[in-house]
Every structure is written in C-alpha cells, then in structure tokens.
C-alpha positions as CSV (number, residue, x, y, z in Angstrom):
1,X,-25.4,-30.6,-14.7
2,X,-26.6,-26.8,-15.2
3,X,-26.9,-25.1,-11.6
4,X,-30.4,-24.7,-10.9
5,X,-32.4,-21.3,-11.1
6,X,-32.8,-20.7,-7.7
7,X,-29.0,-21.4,-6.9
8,X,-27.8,-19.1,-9.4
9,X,-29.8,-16.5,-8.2
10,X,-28.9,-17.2,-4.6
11,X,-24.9,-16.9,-6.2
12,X,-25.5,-13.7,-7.8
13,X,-27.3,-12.1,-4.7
14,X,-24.8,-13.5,-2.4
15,X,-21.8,-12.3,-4.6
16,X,-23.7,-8.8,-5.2
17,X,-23.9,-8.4,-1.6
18,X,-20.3,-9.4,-0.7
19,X,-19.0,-7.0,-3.0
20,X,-21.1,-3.8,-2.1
21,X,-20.2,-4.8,1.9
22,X,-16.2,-4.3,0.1
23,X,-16.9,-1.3,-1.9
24,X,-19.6,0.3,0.4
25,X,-16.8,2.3,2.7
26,X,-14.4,2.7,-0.2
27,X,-16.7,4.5,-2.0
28,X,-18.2,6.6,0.9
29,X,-14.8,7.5,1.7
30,X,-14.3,8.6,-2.1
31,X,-17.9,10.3,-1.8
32,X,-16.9,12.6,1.7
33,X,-13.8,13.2,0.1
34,X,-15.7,15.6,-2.5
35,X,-18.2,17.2,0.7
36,X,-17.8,19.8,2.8
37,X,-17.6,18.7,6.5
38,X,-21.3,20.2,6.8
39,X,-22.6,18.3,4.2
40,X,-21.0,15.2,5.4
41,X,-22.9,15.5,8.9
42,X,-26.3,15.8,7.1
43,X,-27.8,12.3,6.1
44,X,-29.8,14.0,3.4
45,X,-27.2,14.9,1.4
46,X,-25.4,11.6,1.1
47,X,-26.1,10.9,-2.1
48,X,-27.0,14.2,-3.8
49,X,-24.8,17.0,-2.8
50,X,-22.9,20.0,-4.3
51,X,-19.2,18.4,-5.0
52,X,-16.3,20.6,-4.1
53,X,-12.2,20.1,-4.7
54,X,-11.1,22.2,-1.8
55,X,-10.6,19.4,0.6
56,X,-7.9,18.0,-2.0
57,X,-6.7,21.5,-2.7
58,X,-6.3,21.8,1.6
59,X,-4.0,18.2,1.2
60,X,-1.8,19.7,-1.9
61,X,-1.3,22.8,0.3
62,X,-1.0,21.6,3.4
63,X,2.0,20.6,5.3
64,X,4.4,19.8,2.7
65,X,1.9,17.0,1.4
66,X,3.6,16.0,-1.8
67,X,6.8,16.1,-0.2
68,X,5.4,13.2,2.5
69,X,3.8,11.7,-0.8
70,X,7.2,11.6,-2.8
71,X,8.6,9.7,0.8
72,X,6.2,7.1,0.8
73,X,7.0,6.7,-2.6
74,X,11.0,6.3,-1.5
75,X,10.6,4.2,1.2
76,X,8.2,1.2,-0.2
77,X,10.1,1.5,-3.8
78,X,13.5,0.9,-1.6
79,X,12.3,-1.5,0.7
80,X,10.5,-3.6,-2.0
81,X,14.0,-3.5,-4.0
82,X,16.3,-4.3,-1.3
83,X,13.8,-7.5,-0.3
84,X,13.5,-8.5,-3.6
85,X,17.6,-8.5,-4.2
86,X,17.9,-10.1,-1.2
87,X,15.0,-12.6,-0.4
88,X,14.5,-13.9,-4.0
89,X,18.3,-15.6,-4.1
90,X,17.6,-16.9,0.3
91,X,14.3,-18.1,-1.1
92,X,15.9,-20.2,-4.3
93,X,18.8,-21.2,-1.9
94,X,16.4,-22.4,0.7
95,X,14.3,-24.2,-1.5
96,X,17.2,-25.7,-3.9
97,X,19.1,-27.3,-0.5
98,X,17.0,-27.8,1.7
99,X,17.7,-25.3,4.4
100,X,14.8,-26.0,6.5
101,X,16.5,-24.5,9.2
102,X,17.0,-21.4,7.5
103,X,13.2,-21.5,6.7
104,X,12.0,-21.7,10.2
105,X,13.9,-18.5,10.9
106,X,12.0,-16.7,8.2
107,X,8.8,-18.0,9.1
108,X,9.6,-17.5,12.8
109,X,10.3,-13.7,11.9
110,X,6.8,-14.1,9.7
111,X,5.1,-15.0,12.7
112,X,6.7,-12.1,15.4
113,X,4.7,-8.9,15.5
114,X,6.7,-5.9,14.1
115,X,5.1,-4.1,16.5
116,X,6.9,-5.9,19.4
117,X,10.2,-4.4,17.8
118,X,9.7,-0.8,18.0
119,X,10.9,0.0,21.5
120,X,13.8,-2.0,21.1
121,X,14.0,-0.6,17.7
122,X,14.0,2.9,18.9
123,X,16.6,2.5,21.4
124,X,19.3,1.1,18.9
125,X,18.4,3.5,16.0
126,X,18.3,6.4,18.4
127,X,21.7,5.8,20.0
128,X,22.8,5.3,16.3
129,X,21.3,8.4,15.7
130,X,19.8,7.1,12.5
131,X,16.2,8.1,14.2
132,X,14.3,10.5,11.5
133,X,16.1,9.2,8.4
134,X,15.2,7.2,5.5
135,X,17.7,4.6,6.1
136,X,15.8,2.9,9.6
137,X,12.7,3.4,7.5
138,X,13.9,1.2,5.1
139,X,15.0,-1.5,7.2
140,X,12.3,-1.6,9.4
141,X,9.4,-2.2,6.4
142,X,12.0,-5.0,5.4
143,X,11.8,-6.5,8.9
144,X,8.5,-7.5,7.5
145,X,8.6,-7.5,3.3
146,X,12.0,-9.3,3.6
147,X,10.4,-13.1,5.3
148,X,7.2,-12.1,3.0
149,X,9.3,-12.0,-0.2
150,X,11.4,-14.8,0.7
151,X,7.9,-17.1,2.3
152,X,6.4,-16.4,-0.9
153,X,9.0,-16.8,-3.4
154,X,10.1,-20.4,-1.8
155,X,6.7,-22.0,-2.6
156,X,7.0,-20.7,-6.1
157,X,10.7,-22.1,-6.7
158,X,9.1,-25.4,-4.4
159,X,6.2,-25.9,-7.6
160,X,8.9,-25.4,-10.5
161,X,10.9,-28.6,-11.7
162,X,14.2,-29.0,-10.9
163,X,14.6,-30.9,-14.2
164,X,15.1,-27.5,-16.3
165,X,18.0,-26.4,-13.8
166,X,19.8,-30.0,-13.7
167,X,20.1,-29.8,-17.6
168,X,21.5,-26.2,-17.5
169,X,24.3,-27.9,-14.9
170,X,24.6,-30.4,-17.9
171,X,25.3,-28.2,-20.1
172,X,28.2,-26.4,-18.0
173,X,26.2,-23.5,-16.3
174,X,27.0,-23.3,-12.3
175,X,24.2,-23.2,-9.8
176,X,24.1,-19.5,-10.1
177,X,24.2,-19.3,-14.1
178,X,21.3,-22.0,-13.5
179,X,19.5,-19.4,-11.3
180,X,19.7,-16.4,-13.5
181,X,19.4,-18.0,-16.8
182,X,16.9,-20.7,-16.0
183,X,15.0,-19.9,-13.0
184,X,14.7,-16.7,-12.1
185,X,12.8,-16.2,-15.5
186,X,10.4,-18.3,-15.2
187,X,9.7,-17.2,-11.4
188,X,8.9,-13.0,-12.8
189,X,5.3,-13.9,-11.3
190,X,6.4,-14.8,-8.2
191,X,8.8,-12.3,-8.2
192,X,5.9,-9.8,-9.2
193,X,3.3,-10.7,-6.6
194,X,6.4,-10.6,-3.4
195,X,7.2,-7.4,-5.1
196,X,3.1,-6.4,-5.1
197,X,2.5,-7.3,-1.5
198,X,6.0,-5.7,-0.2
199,X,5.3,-2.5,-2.1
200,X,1.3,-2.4,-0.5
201,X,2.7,-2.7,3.2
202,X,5.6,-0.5,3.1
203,X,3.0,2.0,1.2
204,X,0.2,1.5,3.8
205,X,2.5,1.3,7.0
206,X,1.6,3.3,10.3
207,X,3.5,2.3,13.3
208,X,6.6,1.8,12.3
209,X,7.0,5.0,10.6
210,X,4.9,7.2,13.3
211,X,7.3,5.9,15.5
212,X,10.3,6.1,13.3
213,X,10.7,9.1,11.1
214,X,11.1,13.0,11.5
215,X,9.6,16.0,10.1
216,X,11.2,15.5,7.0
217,X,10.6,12.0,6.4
218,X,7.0,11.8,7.5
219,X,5.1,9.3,5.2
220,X,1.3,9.9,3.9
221,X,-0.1,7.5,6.3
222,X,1.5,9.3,9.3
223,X,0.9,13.1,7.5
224,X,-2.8,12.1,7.6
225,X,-3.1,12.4,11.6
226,X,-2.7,16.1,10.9
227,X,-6.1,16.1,9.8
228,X,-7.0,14.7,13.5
229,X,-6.9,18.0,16.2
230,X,-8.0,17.7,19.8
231,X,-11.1,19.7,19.5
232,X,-12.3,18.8,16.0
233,X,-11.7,16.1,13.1
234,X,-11.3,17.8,9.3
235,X,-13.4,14.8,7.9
236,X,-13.6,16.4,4.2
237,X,-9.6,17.1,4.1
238,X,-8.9,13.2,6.2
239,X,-11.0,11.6,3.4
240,X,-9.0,13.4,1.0
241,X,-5.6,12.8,2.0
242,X,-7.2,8.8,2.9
243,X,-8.5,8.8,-1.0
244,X,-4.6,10.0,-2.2
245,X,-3.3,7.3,-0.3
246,X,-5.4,4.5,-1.1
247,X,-6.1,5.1,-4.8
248,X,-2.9,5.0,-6.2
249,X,-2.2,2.1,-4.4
250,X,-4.9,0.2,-6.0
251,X,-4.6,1.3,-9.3
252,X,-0.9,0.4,-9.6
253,X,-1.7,-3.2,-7.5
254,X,-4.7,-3.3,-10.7
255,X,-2.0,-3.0,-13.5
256,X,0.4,-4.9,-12.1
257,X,-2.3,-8.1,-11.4
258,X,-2.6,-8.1,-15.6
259,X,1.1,-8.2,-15.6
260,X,1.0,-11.2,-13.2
261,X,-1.5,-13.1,-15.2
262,X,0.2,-12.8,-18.3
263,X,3.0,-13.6,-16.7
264,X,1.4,-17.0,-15.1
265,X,0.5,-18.0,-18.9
266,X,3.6,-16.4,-20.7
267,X,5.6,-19.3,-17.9
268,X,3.9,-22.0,-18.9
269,X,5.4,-22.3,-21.9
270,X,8.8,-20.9,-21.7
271,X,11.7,-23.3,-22.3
C-alpha cells in the first residue's frame, strides 16, 4: 500500500526539521567563522553580513597552528594504525575460539571512562618521563580506539561464515594463511569503519591530550583554548580554528563512507 498524503508530508516535515536541528549549529559555526566578533554580537547581521578571512588568517598565524594541525594529524593516523594492527588479529582470534573471556575484558575496558585513567595515567607517564611526547599520546587514544576496533571488528568476523576459512584449512593453508588470504579480505569494511571511528576520536579528543601533551605536541582541539582569555572570548578566530578542526574531519569520514559501501557490495560477492 502507497503511504498516504498526509503521512508523507508529516515524514518530509519531520525529516526536514531533524536535519536543520543537525546542521543548524554546524552551519552557524561555519557562518561566525567568516564575521568579525562585532558582527557576530549583532542579531541583524546574521544572515547578511560583510564576510572577512582574517579570523582564519589569525589561526594560520597564530601559535604555531599548522604545526598543532600536522600533530593531530600524527597522533590519530598512529593510533588508528597501531589499533588496527593489533585489534583486528584479537578480534578474529576472539571470535574464531571462542575467547569469551578475553571479550569481557575488551568490553569491560569499553565500558571504563578514559577519563577515570588520567591521574593515574599522569603519575606513571610522568615518572617515565614520557609526559609531553607523542608516544603517551598514542597510547592513551588507543586505551579507547583499541576495545572500539576490536568490539567492532568481532561482530563483523561473528556474521561471516566460517565455511570459506574451513575449506582454505582443506586446502593446506594454517589458521593464519586462512586469516590473511580468506578473511581479512572480505572484512576491508569492517576494517574501514573501526579505522573511521578510531581515526574521528583520536582526531576530536580533549582530555586526554590537555592533560597529556607539551608545547610541542599540543593537538588542534587543545590549541583552540588559546582562543579562550580570562577577560574576553575571540569568537570569530574560535569558530575558525573549530571550522579547521571539524571540516576536514567530515569530509575525509564522507569519502571514506563511499568506500565502505562499495566495499559492503564489492564483499558480497567475493570468493
């Protein structure tokens, strides 16, 4: 039966509204990013205003910002690596024979707030005197990306058949020849969408890094509190530097999704 006029409406004015409440401060946050902080204090000129590029000139400029940009860039491409490396062969192992125990761990570390970590955190790195480097960067986003990649990556190796892999054994391959010749490619959307969400938090992280890194290995989400003073808030240059951290973000997560869906059918009929 054909939905009726008045419910597709209702759809279309629901799904309208659910995507503008989404967009709405994404796009006011692109919007201030182009106003002066004068213009973005006067309601009048939300919509029509004079559009200026010195708040992202003030970000390139300021404080070493492409420096902090090229260490986010580091630290979620390293982290997402080193969980994928790691948590894609625990997640087939897991999966394969039946380490339920194993699994509990990983969902028990899912479940603990990284957050609750960081003063304990702080006290081993700094007496390791590893406090301001990449390297505890690294492994604390893989605290969290490393249970993600391996949560995620278990339910996909759950929903494939274990048919494929016991005729590769058949045929002389070892579990691991199994695992790399069978398996693991047709699990490259699984392993996409672990690598996806590691990549996101790492990118996006606060804490962990405010608490974390030095000078030199200050990542954009922590270099944007510069923007925050004790007397006054630079709203033009913080919507800036927010728009250079969240944009690329989404664009790459938009090209990968393709990848991911072509990879879902491209699966399907592998053999």
């Amino acid at each position: 039966m054909k939905p009726r006029p008045a419910y597709r409406v209702f759809r279309v004015v629901a799904l309208a509204v659910v995507v503008l409440a989404l967009l709405a401060p994404l796009l006011w946050m692109v919007a201030a990013s182009f106003k002066t902080n004068v213009d973005i204090y006067d309601t009048g000129k939300a919509l029509v205003f004079s559009p200026t590029m010195d708040n992202y000139a003030t970000v390139l400029k300021r404080a070493n910002y492409v420096q902090f940009i090229g260490n986010s860039l580091w630290v979620a491409f390293a982290a997402t690596v080193a969980s994928l490396i790691l948590g894609v062969p625990a997640a087939y192992s897991m999966s394969r024979f039946n380490m339920r125990k194993s699994a509990l761990v990983v969902l028990m570390a899912r479940v603990i707030p990284g957050v609750s970590l960081l003063v304990p955190w702080y006290y081993v790195f700094s007496n390791l005197k590893m406090v301001g480097g990449f390297g505890v960067l690294i492994l604390s986003h893989m605290f969290v990306s490393l249970p993600l990649v391996v949560y995620i990556m278990m339910g996909y190796f759950d929903g494939l058949p274990e048919e494929l892999e016991e005729a590769a054994l058949v045929d002389g391959l070892t579990h691991i020849g199994a695992f790399r010749r069978i398996t693991l490619p047709l699990s490259v959307p699984g392993v996409a969408t672990a690598g996806i969400l590691s990549f996101i938090f790492s990118w996006n992280n606060f804490m962990f890094a405010l608490v974390l890194s030095g000078a030199d290995t200050k990542t954009l989400p922590v270099a944007i509190f510069d923007f925050v003073g004790y007397a006054s808030i630079d709203w033009g240059g913080l919507m800036a530097a927010a728009t250079v951290v969240t944009l690329p973000i989404m664009l790459i997560a938009l090209f990968v999704q393709k990848y991911v869906v072509s990879g879902l059918t491209a699966g399907a009929t592998k053999g």
